[in-house]
Backbone as numpy.savetxt, mean C-alpha at the origin, in Angstrom:
# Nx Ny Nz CAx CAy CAz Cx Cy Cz
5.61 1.64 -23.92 4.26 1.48 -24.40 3.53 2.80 -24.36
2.56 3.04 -25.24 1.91 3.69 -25.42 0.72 3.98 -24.30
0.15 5.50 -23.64 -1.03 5.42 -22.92 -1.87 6.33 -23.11
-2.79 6.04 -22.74 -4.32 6.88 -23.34 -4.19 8.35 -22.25
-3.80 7.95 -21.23 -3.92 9.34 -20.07 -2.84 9.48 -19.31
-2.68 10.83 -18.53 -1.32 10.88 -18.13 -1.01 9.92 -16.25
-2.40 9.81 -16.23 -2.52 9.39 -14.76 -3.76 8.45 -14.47
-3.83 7.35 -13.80 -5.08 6.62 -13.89 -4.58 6.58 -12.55
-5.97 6.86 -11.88 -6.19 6.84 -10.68 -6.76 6.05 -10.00
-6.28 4.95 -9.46 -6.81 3.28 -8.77 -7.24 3.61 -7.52
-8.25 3.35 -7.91 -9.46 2.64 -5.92 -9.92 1.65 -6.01
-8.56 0.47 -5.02 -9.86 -0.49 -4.95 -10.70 -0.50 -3.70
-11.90 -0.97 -3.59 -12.74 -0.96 -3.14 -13.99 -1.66 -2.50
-14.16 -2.43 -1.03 -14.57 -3.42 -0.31 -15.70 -2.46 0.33
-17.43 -2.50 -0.01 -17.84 -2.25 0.65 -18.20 -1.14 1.16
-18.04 0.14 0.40 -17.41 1.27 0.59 -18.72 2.34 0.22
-19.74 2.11 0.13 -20.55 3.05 -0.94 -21.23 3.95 -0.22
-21.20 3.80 1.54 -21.37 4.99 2.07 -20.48 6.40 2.16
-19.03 5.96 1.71 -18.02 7.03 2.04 -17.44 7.26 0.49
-18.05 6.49 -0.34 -16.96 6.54 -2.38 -17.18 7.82 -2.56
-18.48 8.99 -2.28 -19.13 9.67 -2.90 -18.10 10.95 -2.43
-17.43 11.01 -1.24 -16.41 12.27 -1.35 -14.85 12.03 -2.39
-14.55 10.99 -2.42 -13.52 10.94 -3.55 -13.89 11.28 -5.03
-15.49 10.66 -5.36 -15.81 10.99 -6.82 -16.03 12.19 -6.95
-16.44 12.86 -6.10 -16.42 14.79 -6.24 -15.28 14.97 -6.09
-14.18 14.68 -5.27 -13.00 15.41 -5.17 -12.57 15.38 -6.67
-12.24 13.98 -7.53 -11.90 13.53 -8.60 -12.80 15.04 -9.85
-14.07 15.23 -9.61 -14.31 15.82 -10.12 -14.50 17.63 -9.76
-13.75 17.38 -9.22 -13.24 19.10 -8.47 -12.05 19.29 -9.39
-10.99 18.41 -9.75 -9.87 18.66 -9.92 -9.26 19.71 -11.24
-8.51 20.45 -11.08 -7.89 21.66 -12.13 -7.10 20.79 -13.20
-6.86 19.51 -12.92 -5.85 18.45 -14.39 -7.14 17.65 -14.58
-6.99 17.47 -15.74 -8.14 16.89 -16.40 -7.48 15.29 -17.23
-6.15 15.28 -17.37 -5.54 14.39 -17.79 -5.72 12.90 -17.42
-6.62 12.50 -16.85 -6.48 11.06 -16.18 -7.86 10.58 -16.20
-8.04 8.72 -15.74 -9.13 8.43 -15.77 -8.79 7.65 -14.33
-10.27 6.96 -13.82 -10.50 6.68 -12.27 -10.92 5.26 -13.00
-9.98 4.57 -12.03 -10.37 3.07 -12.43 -10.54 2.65 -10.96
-11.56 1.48 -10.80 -11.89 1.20 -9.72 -11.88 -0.56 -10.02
-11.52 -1.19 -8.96 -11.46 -2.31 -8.59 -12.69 -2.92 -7.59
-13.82 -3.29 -7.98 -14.64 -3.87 -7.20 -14.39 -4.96 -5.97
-13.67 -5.27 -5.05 -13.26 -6.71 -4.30 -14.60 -7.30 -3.73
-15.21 -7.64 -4.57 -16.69 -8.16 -4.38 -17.76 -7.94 -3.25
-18.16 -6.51 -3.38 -19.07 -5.64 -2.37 -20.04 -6.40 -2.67
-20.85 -6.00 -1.34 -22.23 -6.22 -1.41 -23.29 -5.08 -0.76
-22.67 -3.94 -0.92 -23.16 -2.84 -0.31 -24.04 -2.27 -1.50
-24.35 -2.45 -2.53 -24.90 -1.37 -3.63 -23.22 -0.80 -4.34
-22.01 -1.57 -4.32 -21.95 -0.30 -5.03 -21.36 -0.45 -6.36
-21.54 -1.50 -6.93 -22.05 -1.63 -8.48 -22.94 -0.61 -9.23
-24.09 -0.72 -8.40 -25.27 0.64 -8.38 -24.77 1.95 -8.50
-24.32 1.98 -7.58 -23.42 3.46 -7.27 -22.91 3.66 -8.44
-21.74 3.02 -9.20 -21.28 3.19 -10.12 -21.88 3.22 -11.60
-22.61 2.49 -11.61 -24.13 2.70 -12.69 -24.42 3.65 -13.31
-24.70 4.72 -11.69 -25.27 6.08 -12.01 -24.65 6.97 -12.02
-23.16 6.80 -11.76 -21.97 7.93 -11.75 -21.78 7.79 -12.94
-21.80 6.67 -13.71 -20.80 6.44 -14.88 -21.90 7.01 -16.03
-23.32 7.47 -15.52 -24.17 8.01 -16.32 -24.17 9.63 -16.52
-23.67 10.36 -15.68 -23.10 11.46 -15.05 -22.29 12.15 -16.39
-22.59 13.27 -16.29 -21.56 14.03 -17.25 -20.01 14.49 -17.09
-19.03 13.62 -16.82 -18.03 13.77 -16.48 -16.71 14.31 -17.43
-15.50 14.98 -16.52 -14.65 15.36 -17.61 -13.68 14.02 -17.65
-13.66 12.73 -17.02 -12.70 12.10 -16.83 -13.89 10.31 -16.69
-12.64 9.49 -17.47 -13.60 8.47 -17.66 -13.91 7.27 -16.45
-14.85 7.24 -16.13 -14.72 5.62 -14.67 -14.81 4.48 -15.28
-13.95 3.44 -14.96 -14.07 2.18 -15.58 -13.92 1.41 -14.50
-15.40 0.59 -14.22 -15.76 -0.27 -13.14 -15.16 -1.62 -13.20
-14.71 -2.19 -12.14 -14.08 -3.61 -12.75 -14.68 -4.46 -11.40
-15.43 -5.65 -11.08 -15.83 -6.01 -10.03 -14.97 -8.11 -10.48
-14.09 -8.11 -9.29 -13.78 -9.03 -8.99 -14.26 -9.99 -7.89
-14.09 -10.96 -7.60 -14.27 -12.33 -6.46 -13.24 -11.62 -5.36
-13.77 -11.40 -3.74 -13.28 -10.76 -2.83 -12.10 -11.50 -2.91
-11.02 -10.57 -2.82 -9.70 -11.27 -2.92 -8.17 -10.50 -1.90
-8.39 -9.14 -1.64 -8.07 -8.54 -0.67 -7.20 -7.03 -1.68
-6.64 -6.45 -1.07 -6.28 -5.51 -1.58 -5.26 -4.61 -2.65
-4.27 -5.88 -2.38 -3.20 -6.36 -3.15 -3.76 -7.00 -4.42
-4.39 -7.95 -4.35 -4.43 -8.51 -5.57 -5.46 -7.63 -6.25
-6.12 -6.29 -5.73 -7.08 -6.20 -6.44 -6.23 -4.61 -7.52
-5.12 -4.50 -6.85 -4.03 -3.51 -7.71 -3.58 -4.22 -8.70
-3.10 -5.63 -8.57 -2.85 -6.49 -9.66 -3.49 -6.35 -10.33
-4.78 -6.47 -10.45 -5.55 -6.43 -11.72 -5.92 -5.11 -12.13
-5.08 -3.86 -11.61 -5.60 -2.39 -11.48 -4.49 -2.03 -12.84
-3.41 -2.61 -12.26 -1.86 -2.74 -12.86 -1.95 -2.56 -14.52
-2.77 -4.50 -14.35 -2.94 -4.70 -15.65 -3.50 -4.01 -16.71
-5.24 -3.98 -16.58 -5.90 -3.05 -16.79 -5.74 -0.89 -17.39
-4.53 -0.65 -16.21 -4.43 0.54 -16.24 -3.70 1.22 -17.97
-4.66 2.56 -18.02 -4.52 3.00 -19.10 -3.89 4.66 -19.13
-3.00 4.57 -17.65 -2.51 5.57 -17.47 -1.23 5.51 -17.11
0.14 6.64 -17.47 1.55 6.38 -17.59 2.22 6.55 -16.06
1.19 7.00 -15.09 1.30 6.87 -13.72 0.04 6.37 -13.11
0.48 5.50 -11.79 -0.78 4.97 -11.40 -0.68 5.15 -9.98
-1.69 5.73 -9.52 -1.82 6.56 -8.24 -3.21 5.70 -7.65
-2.58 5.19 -6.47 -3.54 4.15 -5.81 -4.25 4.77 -3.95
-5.53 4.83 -4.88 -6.41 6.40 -3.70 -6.88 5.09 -2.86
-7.15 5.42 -1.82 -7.89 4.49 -1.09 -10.11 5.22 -1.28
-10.66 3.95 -1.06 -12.20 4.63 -1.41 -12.66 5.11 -0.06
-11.89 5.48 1.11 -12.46 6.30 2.17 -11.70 7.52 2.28
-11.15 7.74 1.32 -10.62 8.96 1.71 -10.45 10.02 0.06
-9.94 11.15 -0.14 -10.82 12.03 -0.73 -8.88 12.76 -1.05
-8.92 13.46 -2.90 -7.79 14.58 -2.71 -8.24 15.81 -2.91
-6.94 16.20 -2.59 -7.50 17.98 -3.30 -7.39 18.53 -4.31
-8.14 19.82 -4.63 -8.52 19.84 -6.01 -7.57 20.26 -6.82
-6.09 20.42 -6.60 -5.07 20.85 -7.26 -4.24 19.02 -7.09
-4.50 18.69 -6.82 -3.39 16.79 -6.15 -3.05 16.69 -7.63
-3.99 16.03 -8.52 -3.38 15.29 -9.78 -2.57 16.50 -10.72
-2.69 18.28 -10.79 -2.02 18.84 -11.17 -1.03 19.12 -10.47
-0.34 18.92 -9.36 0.53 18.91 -8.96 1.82 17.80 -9.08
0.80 15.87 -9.42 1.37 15.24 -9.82 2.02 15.29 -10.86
1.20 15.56 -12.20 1.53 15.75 -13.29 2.66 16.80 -13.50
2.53 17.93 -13.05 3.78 18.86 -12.68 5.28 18.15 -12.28
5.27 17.62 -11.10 6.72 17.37 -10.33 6.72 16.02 -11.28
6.09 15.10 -12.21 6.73 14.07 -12.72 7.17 14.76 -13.95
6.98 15.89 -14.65 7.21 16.40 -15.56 9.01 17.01 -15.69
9.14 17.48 -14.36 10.14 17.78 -13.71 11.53 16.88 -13.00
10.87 15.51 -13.10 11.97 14.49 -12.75 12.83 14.41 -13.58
14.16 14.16 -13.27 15.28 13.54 -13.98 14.54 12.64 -15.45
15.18 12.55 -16.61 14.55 11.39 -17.00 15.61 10.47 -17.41
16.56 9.82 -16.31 17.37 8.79 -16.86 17.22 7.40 -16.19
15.45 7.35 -16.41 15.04 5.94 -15.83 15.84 5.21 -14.38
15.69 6.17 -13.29 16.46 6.17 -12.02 14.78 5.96 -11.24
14.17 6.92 -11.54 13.17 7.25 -10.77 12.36 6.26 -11.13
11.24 5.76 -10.07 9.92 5.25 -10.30 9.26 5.80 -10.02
8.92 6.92 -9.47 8.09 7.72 -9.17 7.71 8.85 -7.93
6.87 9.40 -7.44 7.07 10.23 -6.59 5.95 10.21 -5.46
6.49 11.07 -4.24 5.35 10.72 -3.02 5.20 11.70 -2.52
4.22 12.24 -2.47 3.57 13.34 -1.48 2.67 13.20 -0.43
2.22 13.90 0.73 1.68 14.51 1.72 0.40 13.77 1.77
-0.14 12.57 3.27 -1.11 12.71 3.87 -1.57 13.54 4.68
-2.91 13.65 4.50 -3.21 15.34 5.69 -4.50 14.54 6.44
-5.22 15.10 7.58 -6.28 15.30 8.01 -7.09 16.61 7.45
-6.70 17.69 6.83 -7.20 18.71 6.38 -5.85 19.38 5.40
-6.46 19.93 4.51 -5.28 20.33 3.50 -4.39 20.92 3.86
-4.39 21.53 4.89 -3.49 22.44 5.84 -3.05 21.81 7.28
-3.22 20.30 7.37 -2.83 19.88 8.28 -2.41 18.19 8.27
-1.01 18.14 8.48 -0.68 16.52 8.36 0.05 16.41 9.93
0.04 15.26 10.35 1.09 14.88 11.60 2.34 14.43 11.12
2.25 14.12 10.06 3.50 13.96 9.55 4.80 15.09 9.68
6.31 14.47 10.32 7.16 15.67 9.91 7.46 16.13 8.33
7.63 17.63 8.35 8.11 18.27 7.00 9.95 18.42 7.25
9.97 18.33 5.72 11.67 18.20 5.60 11.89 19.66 4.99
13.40 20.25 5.30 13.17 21.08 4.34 13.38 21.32 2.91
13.34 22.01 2.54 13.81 22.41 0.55 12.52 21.84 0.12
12.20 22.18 -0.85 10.96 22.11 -2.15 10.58 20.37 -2.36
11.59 20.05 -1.85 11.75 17.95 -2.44 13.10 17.48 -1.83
12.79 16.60 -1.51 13.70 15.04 -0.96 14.10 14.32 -2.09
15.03 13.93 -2.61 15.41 12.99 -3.07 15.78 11.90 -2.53
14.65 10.57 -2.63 16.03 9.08 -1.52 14.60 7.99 -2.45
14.54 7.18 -1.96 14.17 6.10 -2.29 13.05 5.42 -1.13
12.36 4.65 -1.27 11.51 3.60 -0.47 12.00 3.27 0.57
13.01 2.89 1.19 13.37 2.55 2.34 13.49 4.32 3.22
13.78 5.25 2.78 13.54 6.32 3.43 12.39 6.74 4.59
11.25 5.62 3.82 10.03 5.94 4.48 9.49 5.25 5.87
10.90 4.26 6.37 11.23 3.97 7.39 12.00 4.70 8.68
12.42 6.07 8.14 12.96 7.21 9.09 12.87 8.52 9.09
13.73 8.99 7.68 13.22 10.13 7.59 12.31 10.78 6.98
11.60 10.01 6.14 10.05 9.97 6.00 8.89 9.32 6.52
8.31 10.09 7.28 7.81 9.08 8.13 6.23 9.41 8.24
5.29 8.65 8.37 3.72 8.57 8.70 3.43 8.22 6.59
2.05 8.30 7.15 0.68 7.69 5.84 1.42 8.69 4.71
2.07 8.44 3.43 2.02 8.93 2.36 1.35 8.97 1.15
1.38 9.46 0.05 0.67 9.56 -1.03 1.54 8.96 -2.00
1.44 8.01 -2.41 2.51 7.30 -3.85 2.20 7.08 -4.98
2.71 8.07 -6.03 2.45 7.75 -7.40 3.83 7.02 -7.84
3.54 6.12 -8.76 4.35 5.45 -9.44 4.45 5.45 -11.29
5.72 4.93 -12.04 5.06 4.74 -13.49 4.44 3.34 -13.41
3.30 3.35 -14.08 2.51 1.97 -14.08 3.76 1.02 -14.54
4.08 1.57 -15.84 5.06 0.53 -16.98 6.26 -0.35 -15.28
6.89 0.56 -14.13 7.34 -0.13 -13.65 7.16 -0.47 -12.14
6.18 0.02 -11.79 5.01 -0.76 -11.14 4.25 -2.02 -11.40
4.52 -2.25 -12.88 3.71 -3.64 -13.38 4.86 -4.61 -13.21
6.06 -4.36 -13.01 7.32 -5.24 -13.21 7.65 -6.01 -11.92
6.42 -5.23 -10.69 6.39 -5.28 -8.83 4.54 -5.40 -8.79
4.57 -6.83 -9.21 3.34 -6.98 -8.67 3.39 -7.76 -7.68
2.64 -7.90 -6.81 2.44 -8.63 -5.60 2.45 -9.86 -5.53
2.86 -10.88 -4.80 2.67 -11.74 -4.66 1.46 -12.87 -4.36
0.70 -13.35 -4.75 -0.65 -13.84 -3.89 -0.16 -14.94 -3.26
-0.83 -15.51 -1.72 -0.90 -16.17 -1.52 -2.07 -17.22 -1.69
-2.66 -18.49 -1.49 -4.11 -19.19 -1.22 -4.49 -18.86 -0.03
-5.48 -18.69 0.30 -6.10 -18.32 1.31 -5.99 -17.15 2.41
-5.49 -16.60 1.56 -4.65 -15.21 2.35 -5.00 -14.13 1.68
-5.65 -12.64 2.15 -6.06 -11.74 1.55 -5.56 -10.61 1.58
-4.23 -9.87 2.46 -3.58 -8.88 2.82 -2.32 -9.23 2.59
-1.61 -7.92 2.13 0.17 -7.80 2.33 0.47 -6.95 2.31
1.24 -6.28 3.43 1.37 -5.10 3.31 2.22 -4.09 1.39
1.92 -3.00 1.68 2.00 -2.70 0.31 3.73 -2.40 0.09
3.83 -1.84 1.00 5.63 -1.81 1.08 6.67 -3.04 0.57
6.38 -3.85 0.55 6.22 -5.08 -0.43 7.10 -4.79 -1.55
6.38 -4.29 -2.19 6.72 -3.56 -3.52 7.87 -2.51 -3.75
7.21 -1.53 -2.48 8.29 -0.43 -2.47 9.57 -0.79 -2.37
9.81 -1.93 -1.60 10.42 -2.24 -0.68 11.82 -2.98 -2.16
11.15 -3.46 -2.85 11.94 -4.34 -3.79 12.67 -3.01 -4.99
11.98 -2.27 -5.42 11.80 -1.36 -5.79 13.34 -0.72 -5.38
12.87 -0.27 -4.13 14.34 0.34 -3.68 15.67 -0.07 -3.37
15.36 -2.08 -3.23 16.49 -2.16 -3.63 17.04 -2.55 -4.48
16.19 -2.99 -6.17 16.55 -2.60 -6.85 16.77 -1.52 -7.92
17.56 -0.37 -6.93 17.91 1.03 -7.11 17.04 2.03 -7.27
15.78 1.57 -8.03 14.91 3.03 -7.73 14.48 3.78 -7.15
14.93 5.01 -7.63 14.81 6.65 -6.30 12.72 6.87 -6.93
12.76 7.96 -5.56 12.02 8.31 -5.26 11.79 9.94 -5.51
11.20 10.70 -5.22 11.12 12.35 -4.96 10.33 12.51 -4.05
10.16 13.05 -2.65 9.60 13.30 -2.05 8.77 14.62 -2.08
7.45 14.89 -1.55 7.17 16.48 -1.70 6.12 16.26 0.19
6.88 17.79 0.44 5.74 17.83 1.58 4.19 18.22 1.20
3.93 18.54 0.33 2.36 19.10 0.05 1.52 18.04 0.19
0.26 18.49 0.86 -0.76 17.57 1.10 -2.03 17.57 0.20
-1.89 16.43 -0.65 -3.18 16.18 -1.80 -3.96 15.03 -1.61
-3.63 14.71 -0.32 -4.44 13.08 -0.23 -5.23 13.68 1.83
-6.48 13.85 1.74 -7.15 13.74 2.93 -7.23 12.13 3.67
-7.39 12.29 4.76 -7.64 10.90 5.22 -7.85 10.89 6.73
-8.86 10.03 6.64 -9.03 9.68 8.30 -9.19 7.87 8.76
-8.79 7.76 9.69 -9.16 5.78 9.93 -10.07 5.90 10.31
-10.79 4.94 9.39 -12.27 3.80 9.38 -12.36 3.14 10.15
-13.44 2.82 11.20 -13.64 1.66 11.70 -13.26 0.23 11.37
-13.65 0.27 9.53 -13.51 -1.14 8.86 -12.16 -0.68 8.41
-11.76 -0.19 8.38 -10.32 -0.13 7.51 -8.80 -0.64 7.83
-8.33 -1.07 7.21 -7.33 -2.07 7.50 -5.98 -1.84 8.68
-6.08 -0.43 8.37 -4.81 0.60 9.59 -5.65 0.26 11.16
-7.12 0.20 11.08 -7.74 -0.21 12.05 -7.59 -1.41 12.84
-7.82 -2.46 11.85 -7.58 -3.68 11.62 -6.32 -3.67 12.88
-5.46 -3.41 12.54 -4.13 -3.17 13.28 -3.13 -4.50 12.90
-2.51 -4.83 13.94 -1.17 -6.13 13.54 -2.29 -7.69 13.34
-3.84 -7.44 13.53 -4.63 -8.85 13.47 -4.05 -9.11 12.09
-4.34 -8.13 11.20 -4.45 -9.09 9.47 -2.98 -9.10 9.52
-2.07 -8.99 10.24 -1.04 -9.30 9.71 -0.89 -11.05 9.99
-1.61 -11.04 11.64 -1.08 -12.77 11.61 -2.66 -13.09 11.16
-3.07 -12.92 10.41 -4.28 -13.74 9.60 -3.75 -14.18 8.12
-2.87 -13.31 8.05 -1.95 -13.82 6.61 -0.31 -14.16 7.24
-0.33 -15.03 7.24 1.35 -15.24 7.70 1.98 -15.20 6.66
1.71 -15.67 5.83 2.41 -16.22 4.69 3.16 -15.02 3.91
2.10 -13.35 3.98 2.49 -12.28 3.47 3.17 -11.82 4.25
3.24 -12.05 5.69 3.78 -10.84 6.94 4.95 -11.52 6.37
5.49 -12.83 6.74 6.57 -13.22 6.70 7.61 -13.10 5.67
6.96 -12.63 4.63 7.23 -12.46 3.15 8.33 -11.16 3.39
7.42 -10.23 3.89 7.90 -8.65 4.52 9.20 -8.89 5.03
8.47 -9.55 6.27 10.10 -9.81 7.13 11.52 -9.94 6.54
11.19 -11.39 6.39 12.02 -11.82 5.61 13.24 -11.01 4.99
12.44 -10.25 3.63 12.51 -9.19 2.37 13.38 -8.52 3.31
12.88 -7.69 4.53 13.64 -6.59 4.80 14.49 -6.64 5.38
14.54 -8.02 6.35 15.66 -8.51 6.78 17.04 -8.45 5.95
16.98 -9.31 4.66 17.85 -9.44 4.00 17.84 -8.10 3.20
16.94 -6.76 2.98 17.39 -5.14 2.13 18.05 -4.66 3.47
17.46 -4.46 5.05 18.42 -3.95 5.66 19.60 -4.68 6.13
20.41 -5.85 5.67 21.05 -6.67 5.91 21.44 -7.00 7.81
20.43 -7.18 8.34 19.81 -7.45 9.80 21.19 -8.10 10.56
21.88 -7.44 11.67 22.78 -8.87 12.59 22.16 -9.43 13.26
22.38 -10.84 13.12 22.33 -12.20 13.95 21.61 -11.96 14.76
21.69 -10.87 16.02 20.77 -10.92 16.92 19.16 -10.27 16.24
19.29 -9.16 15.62 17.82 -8.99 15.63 16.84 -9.50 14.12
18.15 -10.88 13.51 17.38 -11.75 12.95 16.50 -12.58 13.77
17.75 -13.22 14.82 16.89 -13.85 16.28 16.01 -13.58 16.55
16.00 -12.22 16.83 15.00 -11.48 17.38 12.87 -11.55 16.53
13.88 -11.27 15.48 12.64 -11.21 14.30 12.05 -12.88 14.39
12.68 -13.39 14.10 12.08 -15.31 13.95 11.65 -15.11 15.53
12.03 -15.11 16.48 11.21 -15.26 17.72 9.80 -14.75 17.80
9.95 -13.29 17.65 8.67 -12.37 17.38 7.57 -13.04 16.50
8.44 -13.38 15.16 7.39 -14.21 14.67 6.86 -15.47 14.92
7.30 -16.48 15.57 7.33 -17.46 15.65 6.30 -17.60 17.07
6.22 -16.46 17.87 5.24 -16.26 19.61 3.89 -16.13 18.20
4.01 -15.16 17.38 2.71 -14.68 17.17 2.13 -15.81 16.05
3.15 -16.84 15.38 1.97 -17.31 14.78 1.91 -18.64 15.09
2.61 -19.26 16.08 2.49 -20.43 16.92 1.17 -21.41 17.12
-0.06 -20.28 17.12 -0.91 -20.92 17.45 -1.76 -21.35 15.91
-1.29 -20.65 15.06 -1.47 -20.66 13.52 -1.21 -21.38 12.12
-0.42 -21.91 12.81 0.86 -22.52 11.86 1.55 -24.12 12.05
2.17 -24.41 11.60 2.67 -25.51 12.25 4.20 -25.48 12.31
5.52 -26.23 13.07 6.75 -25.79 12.59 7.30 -25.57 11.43
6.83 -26.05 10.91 7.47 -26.43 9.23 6.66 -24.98 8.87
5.44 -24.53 8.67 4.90 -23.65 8.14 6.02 -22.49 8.77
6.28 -21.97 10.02 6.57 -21.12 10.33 8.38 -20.93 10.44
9.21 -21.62 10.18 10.20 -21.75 9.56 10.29 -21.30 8.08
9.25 -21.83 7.23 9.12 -22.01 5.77 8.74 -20.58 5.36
8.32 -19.58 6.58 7.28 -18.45 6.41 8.45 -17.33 6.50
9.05 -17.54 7.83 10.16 -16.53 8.20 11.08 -16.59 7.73
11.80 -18.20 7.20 13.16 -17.74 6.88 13.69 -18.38 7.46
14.03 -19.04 8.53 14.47 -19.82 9.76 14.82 -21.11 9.90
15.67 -21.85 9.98 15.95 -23.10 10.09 15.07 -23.62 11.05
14.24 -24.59 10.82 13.10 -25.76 11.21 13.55 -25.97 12.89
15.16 -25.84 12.80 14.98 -27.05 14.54 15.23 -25.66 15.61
15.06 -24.20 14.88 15.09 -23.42 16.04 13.39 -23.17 16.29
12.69 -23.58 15.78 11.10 -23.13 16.23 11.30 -23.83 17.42
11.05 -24.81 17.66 10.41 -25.54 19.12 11.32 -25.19 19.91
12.65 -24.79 20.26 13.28 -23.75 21.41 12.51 -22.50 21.70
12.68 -22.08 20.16 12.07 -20.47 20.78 10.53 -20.57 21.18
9.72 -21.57 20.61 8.06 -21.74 21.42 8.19 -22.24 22.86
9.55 -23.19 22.81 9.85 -23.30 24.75 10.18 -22.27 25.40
10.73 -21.07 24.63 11.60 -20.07 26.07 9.40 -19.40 25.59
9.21 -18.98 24.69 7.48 -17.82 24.61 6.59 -18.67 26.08
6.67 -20.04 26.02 5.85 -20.80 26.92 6.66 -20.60 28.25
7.63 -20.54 28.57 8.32 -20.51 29.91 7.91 -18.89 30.31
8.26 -18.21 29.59 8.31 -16.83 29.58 6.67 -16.30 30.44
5.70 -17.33 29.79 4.26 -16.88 30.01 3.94 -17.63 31.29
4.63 -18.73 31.26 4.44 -19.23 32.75 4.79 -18.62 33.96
6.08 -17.75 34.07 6.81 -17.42 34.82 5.70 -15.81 34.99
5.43 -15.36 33.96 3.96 -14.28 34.38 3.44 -14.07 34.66
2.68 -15.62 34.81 1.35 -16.36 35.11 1.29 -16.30 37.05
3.02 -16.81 36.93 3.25 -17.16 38.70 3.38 -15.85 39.39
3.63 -14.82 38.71 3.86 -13.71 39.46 3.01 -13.27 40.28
C-alpha cells in the first residue's frame, strides 16, 4: 500500500497535558521532516483536547492529527493508531517522554539500509536518561542483528521500536472486556516467532524518565488487574520459549497465588493455560505455605 509519509509517529495519551509540551518541541526540533505525529486521545480530562487545538493552529513543518477515543487503555489505543496511520513506519513515543533532534533522521537512515527481503519488521534503538546517557548495556559493532525475543537477554532495559505499520497492522492486540493493559511485547513477541528479525542500534533518540502515573510505575499491580492479558503473555511465551514441565509448574503456580483472589478456578486455568483440577492443589500448597509463615 501506498503512504503519505515516511514515518508517523504514535502517542497515545491519558491525561498527559502537563508533560505533552516537551515531545511537541522535540518533534519540532527534528533535522527529518518526513513524518506526521498522530496522537491517540484515551479519554483525558486534563485540557488536552485544548492543548491540541492550539498546537494544531501553530505553524508547523509536520502534520498533528488528533484522535480522542472512550478510555480504553494503551494497547487498544495503538489499534486504532495502526489503523488510522499514514506512515510506512510507525514509531510509538510515549506522551511523557521527549526524542532527539536527529531520532527520526536516524530512523529513516538505518531503515533505508535494511536488507529488503521482507525478513525484517523493523528496527530498535536506544533509551537514555540524557542523550549521552542510557543504563542500558551497549553491544559492540554499529548494529545487532536478532529478533524480539533478544530483548529478553542480550538486549536488555526500555527500548525504542520502530516497526513497518503494513506489518505491525497484521499484530494487533488483542482486547479483552473489562481489561485495559497488555503488555506490549505481546506483539513483539509473535512477531519473532513468526520469523521476523529485528536490527538493533545502540544510539539514544528516545529520552525518558518514570512518572509517578505511569504504567512502569504502576509496577506488576496492572498486571493482575488484567489477568486475562498477563496470562495471554505467559502462556504465548511459554509455548515461543518452549518451557520444561517444571517451570511451566512453576509459571501456573505463580500465577495462580497472584490471581486467586481475582478470579475463579475455571477463570484462572482458562487464563494460564492449565488444566482446571491443578488450581485447587496449588491454592492448597500458596495457603499452607502462608500459614506455616504466619506460625513462625
Amino acid at each position: 500500500m501506498a503512504f503519505d509519509y515516511k514515518i508517523t509517529v504514535f502517542t497515545p495519551t491519558y491525561n498527559r497535558a502537563y508533560i505533552l509540551e516537551n515531545l511537541y518541541r522535540s518533534l519540532q526540533r527534528q533535522s527529518y521532516g518526513d513524518f506526521e505525529w498522530l496522537v491517540v486521545d484515551d479519554g483525558s480530562s486534563d485540557g488536552t483536547e485544548a492543548l491540541f487545538d492550539r498546537w494544531r493552529r501553530e505553524e508547523n513543518p509536520f502534520p498533528i492529527r488528533y484522535v480522542r477515543q472512550e478510555n480504553g487503555g494503551k494497547c487498544r489505543a495503538i489499534n486504532h493508531g495502526l489503523k488510522l496511520a499514514r506512515g510506512e513506519l510507525f514509531f510509538t513515543v510515549d506522551s511523557d517522554d521527549y526524542l532527539t533532534d536527529d531520532a527520526l533522521e536516524k530512523v529513516a537512515r538505518w531503515e533505508a539500509e535494511l536488507p529488503k527481503d521482507g525478513k525484517f519488521c523493523g528496527i530498535v534503538a536506544n533509551r537514555g536518561y540524557a542523550p549521552d546517557y542510557t543504563p542500558n548495556q551497549l553491544f559492540d559493532g554499529a548494529f545487532l542483528d536478532g529478533n524480539a525475543f533478544d530483548m529478553y537477554g542480550v538486549i536488555n532495559g526500555e527500548r525504542a521500536l520502530v516497526f513497518y505499520t503494513d506489518i505491525h497492522r497484521r499484530y494487533l492486540y488483542p482486547e479483552f472486556p473489562g481489561e485495559k493493559f497488555m503488555t506490549e511485547a505481546v506483539t513483539w513477541n509473535r512477531m519473532a516467532y513468526d520469523g521476523y528479525r529485528i536490527r538493533f542500534f545502540n544510539d539514544i533518540i528516545w529520552i525518558w524518565e518514570y512518572k509517578e502515573d505511569g504504567l512502569t510505575k504502576a509496577g506488576y499491580k496492572v498486571f493482575l488487574d488484567n489477568p486475562q492479558g498477563t496470562g495471554l503473555f505467559f502462556r504465548e511465551k511459554a509455548k515461543f520459549f518452549h518451557y520444561s514441565p517444571k517451570t511451566m509448574l512453576g509459571m501456573w503456580y505463580g500465577f495462580t497465588c497472584d490471581a486467586m483472589d481475582r478470579c475463579t478456578d475455571a477463570q484462572i486455568a482458562e487464563y494460564i493455560g492449565m488444566p482446571r483440577w491443578l488450581v485447587a492443589p496449588m491454592k492448597g500448597v500458596h495457603n499452607l505455605i502462608q500459614f506455616l509463615r504466619k506460625k513462625r
